[in-house]
C-alpha positions as CSV (number, residue, x, y, z in Angstrom):
1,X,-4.4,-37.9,27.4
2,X,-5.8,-36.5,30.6
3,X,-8.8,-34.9,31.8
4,X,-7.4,-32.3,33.4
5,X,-9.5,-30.2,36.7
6,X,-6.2,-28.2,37.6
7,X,-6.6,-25.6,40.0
8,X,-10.8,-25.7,40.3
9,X,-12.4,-25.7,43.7
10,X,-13.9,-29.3,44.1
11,X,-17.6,-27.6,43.9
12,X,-16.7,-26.0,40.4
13,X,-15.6,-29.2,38.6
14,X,-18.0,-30.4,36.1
15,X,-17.5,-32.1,32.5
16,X,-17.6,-28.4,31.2
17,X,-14.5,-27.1,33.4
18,X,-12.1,-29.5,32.2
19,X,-9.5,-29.4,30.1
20,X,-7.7,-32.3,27.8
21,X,-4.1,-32.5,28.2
22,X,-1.2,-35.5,26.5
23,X,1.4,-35.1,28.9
24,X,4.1,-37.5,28.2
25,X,5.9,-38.9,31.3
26,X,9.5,-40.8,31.0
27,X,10.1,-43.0,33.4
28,X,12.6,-42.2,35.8
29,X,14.7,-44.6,38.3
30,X,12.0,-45.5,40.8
31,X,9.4,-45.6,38.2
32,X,6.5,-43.0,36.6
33,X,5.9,-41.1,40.0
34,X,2.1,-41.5,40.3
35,X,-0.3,-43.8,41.7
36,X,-3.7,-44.5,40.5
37,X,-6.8,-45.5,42.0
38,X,-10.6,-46.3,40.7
39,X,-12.3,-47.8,37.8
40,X,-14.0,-46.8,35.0
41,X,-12.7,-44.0,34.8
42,X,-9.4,-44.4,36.6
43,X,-7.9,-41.4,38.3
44,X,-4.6,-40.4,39.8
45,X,-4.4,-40.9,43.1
46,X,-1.0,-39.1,44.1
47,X,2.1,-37.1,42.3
48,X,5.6,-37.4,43.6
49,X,6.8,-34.6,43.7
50,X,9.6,-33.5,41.6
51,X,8.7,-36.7,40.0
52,X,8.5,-37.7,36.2
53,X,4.7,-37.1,36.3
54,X,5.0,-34.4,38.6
55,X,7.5,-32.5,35.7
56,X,5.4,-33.2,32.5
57,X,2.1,-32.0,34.7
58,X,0.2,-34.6,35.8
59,X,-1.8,-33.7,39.1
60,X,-3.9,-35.8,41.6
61,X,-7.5,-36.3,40.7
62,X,-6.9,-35.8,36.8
63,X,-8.7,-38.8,34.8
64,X,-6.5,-41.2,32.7
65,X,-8.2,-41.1,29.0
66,X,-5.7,-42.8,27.1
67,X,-2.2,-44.9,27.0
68,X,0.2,-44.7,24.4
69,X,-2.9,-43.8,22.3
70,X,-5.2,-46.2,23.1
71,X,-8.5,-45.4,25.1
72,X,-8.5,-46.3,28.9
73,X,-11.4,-44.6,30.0
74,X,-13.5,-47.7,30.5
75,X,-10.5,-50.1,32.1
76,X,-10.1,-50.9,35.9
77,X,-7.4,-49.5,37.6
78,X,-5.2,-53.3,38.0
79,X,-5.7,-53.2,34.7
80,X,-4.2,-49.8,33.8
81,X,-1.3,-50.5,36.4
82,X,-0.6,-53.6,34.7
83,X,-0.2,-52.0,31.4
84,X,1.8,-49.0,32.6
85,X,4.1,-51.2,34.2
């Protein structure tokens, strides 16, 4: 699941403008397509375009809120990269 702030102006984005979104994202040839960066909650830090994440939705700045079902919100970002991998 991802908390989701697609298409708001950065001053509009508050807790009450997002949106929750699963996106499921295959994993293509040279891998998932994104980067992440931060902790606690960890955020995507770039899309490749035309990429698998790029396809099922994902966008830069949306918070990672779960994996495969299980919560993430609270993990570090090696961590998440470690698990995704």
């Amino acid at each position: 699941a991802v908390l989701s702030n697609h298409g708001a102006a950065p001053e509009t984005i508050r807790p009450e403008n997002m949106q929750c979104l699963t996106v499921t994202i295959l994993r293509g040839k040279d891998g998932y397509g994104f980067t992440i960066c931060s902790d606690s909650p960890v955020r995507v830090q770039a899309v490749d375009p035309g990429g698998p994440a790029d396809q099922a939705g994902l966008q830069q700045l949306d918070t990672l809120l779960q994996l495969n079902g299980q919560p993430v919100e609270q993990w570090k970002c090696v961590d998440l990269a470690h698990a995704i991998r």
